[in-house]
C-alpha positions as CSV (number, residue, x, y, z in Angstrom):
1,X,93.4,85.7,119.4
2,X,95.3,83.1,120.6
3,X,96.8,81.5,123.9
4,X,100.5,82.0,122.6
5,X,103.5,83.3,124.1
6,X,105.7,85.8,122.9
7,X,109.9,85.7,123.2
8,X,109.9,89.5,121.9
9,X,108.8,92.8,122.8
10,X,108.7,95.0,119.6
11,X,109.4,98.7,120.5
12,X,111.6,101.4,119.2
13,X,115.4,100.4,118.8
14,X,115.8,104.2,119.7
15,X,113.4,106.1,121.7
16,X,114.0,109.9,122.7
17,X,111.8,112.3,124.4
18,X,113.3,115.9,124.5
19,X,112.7,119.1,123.8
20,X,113.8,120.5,120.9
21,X,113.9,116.6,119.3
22,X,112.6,117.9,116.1
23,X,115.8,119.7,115.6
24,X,118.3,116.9,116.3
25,X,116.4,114.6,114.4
26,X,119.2,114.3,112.0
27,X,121.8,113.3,114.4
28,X,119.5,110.3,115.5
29,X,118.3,109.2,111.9
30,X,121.5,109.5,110.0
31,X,122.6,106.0,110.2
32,X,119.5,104.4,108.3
33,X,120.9,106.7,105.2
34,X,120.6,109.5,103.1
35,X,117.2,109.9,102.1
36,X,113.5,109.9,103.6
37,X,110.5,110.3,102.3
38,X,108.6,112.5,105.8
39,X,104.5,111.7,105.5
40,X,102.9,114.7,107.8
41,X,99.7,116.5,107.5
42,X,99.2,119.9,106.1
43,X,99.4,121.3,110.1
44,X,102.7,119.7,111.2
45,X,104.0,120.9,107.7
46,X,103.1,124.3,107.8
47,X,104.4,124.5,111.6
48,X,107.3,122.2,111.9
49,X,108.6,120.4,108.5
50,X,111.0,123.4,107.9
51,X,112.7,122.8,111.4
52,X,113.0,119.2,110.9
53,X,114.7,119.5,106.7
54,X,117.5,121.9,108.2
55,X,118.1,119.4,111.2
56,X,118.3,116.3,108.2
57,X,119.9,118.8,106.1
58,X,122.4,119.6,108.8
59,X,123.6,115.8,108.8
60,X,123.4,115.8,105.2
61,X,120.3,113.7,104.8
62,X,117.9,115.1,102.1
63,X,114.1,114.8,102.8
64,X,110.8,115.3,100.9
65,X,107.8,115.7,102.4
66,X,104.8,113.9,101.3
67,X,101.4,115.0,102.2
68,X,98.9,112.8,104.5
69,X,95.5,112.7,103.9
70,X,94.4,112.8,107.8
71,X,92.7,109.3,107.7
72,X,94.9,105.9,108.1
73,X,93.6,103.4,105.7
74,X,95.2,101.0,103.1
75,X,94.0,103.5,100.5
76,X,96.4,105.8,102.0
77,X,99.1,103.7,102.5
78,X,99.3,102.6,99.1
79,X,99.2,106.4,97.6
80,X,102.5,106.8,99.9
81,X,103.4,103.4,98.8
82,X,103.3,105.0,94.7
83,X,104.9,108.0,95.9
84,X,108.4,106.0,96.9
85,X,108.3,102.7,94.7
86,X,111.4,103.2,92.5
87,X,112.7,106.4,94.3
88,X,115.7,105.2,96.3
89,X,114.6,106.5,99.5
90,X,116.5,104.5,102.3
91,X,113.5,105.1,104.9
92,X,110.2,106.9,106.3
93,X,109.4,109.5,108.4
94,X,106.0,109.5,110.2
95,X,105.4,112.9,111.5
96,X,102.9,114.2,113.6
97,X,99.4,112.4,115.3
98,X,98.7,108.6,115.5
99,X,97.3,108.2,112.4
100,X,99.8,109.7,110.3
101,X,102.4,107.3,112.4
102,X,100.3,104.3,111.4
103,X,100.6,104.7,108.0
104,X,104.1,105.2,108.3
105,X,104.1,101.7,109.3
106,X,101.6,100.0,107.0
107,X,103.4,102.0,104.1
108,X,106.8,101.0,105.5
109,X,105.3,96.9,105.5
110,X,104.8,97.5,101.9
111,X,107.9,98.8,100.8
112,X,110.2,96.9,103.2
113,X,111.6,100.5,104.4
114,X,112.3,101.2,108.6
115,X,110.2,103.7,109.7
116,X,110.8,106.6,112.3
117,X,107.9,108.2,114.0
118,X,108.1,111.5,115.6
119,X,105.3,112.3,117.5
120,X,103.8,115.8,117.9
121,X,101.0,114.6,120.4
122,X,100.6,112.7,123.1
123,X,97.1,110.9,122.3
124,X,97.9,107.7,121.9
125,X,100.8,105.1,121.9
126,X,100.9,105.1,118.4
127,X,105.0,106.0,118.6
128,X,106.0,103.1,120.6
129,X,104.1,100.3,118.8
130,X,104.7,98.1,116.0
131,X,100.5,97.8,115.7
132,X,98.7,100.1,113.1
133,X,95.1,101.4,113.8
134,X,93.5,101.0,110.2
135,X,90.2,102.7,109.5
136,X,87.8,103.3,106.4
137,X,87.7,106.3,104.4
138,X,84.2,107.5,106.3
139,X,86.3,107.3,109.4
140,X,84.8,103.8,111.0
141,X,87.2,101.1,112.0
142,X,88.1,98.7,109.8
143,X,91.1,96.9,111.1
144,X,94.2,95.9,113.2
145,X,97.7,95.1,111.9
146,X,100.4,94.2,113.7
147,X,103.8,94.6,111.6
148,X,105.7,92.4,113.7
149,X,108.1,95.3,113.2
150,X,109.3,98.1,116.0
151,X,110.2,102.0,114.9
152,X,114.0,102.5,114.1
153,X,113.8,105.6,116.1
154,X,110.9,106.6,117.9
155,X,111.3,110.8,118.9
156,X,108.8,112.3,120.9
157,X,108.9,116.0,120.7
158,X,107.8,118.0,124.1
159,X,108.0,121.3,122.7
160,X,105.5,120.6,120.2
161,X,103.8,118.1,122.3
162,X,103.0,121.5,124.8
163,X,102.2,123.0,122.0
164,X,99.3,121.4,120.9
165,X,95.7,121.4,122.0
166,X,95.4,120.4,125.5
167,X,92.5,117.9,124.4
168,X,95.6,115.8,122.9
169,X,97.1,115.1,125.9
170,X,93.9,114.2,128.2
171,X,93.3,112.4,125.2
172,X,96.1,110.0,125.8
173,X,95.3,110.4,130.0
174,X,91.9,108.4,128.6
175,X,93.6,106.2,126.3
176,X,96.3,105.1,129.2
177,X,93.1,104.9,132.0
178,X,91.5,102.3,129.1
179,X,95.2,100.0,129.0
180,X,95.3,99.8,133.1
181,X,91.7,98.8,133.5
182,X,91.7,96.3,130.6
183,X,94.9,94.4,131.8
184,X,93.5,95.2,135.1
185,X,90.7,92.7,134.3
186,X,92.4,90.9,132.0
187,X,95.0,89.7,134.3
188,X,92.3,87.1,136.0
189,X,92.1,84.9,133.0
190,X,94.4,81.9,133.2
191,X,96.2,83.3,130.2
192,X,98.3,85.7,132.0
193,X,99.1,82.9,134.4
194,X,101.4,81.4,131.1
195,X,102.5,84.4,130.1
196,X,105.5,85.8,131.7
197,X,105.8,89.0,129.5
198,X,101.7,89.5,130.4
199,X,103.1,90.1,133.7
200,X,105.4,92.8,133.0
201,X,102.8,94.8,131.2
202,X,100.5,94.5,134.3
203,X,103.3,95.9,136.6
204,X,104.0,98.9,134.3
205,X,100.4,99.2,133.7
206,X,100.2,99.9,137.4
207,X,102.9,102.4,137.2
208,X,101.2,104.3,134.4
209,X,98.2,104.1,136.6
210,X,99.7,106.0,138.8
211,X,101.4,108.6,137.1
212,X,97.8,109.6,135.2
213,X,96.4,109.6,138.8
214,X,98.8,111.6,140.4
215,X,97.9,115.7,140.3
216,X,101.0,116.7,141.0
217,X,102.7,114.9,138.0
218,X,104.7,116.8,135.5
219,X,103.7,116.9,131.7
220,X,106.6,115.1,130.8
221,X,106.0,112.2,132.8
222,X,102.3,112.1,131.5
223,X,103.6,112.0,128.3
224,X,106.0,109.4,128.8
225,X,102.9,107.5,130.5
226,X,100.7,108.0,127.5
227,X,103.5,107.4,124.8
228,X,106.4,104.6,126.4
229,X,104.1,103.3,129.3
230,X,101.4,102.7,127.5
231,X,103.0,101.5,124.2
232,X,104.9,98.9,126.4
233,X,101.6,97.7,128.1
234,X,99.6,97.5,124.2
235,X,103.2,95.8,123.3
236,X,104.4,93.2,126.0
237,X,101.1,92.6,126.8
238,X,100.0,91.3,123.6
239,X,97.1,89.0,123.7
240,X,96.5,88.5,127.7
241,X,97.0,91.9,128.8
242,X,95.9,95.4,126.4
243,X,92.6,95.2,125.6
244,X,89.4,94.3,126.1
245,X,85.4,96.1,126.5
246,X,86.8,99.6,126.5
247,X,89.0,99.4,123.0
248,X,85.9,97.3,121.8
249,X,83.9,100.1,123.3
250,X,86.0,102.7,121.0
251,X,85.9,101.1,117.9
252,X,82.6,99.9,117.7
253,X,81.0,103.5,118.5
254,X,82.7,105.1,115.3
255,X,79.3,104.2,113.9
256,X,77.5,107.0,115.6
257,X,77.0,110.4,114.0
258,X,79.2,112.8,115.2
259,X,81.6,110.4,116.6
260,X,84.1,110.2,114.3
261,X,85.1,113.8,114.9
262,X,86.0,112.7,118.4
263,X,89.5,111.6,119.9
264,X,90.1,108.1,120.5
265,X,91.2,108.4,124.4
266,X,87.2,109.9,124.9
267,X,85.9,107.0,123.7
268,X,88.0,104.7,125.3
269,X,88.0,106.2,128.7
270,X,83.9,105.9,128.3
271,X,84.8,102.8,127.2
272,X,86.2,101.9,130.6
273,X,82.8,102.9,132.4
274,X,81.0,100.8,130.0
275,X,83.4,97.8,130.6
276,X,83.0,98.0,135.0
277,X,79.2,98.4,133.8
278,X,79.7,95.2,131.8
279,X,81.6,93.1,134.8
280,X,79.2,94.8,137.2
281,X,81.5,96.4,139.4
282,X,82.1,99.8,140.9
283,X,83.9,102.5,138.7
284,X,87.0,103.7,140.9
285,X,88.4,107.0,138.9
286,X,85.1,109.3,138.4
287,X,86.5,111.8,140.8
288,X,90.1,112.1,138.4
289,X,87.7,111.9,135.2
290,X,86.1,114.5,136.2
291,X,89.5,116.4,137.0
292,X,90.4,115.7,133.2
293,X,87.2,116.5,131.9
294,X,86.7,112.7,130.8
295,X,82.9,111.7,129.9
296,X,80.9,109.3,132.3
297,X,78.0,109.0,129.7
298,X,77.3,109.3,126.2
299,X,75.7,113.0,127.1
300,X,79.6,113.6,128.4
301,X,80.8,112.8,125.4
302,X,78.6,114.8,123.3
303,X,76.6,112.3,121.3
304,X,73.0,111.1,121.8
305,X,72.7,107.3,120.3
306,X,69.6,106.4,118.9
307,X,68.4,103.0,120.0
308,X,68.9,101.3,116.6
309,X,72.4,102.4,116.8
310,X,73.2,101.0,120.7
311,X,71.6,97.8,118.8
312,X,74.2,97.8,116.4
313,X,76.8,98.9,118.5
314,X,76.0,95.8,120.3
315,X,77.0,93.6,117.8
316,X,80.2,95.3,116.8
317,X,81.0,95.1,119.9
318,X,80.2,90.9,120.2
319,X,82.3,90.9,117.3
320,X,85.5,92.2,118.7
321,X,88.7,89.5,119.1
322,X,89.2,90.4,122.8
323,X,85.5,90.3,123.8
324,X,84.8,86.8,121.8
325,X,88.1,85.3,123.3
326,X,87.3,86.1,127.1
327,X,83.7,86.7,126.7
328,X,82.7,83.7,124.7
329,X,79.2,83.1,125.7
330,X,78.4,87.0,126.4
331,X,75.0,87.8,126.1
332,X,73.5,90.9,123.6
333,X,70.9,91.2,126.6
334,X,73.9,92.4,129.0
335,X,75.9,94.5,126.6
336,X,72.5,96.6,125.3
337,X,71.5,97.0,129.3
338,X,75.1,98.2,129.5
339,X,75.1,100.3,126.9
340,X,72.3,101.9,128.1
341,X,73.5,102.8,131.5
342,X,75.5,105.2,130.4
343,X,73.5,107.3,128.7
């Protein structure tokens, strides 16, 4: 991490949310060519790949579907990498949850392809950004890359988005609570002072903050906070503004038993309880947590850490970029005692 400042902001040259965006997919891809290879998991495949080959079809684009894994790692990547080396296909199509989108992008680094991303759930930002969420093959985290490289066309599907399990979306209401509170506290460092796009994300941080808070808000606009909102405070942000205990938080407690199998806006919106633990302040959204059906403790959340593996959370968690930039002389005393507060 480092105190630099940043003349771009990479997000999607196209970005549609609609209904029915699945089946005028064509219409929006057709100018990056004639053939795609479309990475989706056996799920989205079975349910929606059909709809989306007649709407290419219909603009005379041919597809083939290739078949994710369900983990995003450089293993994976470089099996779709095989799949299109010397096949003339003019771009990729991510489609489906975060981690199919990621590898999208890492494959699309490799091959020097565009990528589109259509999103079937509204967990994460991974449709907006040009960063990829790499993990091993036991389901840990392994790894952040940033392409340096926005979506061609980002579509965000409602229909299917409604569609899905309801978890998916509070997941991404967790996930969007973890990128206000971290630029929230982030945006007290001098760094943000220098930063003039830092600033931006911090304004529509606040924004999203307020959409996720708001009972009366429509699902679209909570997945326009969860997808665009968010995305753009992760993206414009950069360094001084999208993350910092809570992401550490959700990375570093993929080493517990029976966490992997968990969405990542749980952990990170128990992540933000740990991080007002850390800073030693007074958590201000248990009452809409609670609405959600957001943890507030480990119990919450389903998983009971043994004491051994809050230690080595503890030094995961020392390790991460954000907390060693900010945090330099952080103490393992006060992230154990933290740790254990939420319990």
């Amino acid at each position: 991490m480092t105190e630099n400042t940043y003349s771009y902001i990479p997000g999607p040259a196209v970005y549609i949310q609609k209904k029915d965006a699945i089946c005028e997919a064509g219409i929006s891809v057709s100018f990056l060519g004639k053939k795609a290879l479309v990475l989706c998991d056996s799920l989205i495949q079975k349910k929606y790949y059909e709809a989306l080959a007649s709407a290419l079809r219909d603009s005379c684009l041919k597809a083939e579907s290739f078949t994710f894994s369900g983990e995003c790692t450089y293993e994976e990547s470089g099996r779709v990498y095989a799949a299109v080396k010397g096949k003339n296909y003019d771009f990729l199509i991510g489609f489906g949850g975060g981690k199919v989108l990621d590898t999208a992008k890492l494959a699309g680094v490799q091959l020097k392809l565009p990528w589109v991303l259509i999103a079937t759930s509204a967990s994460t930002c991974a449709a907006w950004t040009a960063v990829a969420i790499v993990y091993n093959a036991d389901g840990t985290f392994r790894d952040i890359v940033d392409t340096g490289k926005a979506p061609a066309v980002t579509l965000v599907d409602e229909n299917s988005i409604l569609e899905a399990p309801a978890e998916l979306l509070i997941a991404g209401i967790g996930d969007s609570f973890a990128k206000y509170h971290e630029a929230k506290h982030i945006s007290s460092f001098k760094q943000v002072e220098k930063d003039e796009l830092a600033k931006a994300a911090l304004f529509v941080s606040a924004q999203m903050y307020k959409v996720i808070r708001n009972s009366k808000a429509s699902k679209q606009e909570i997945i326009n906070a969860n997808i665009a909102m968010s995305g753009y405070v992760s993206t414009a942000g950069r360094d001084a503004a999208s993350a910092l205990f809570a992401h550490a938080f959700a990375n570093s407690v993929l080493t517990f038993k029976g966490a992997k199998e968990k969405l990542h806006g749980y952990l990170a919106a128990l992540g933000v309880v740990f991080e007002y633990g850390m800073l030693k302040e007074k958590f201000p959204d248990a009452l809409h947590y609670k609405r959600y059906g957001l943890p507030l403790t480990f119990e919450e959340l389903g998983l009971k850490p043994a004491k051994i593996e809050l230690v080595q959370m503890t030094e995961l968690i020392l390790k991460d970029d954000s907390v060693e930039y900010f945090y330099p002389k952080l103490k393992k005393e006060a992230v154990l005692s933290s740790l254990k507060e939420i319990l």
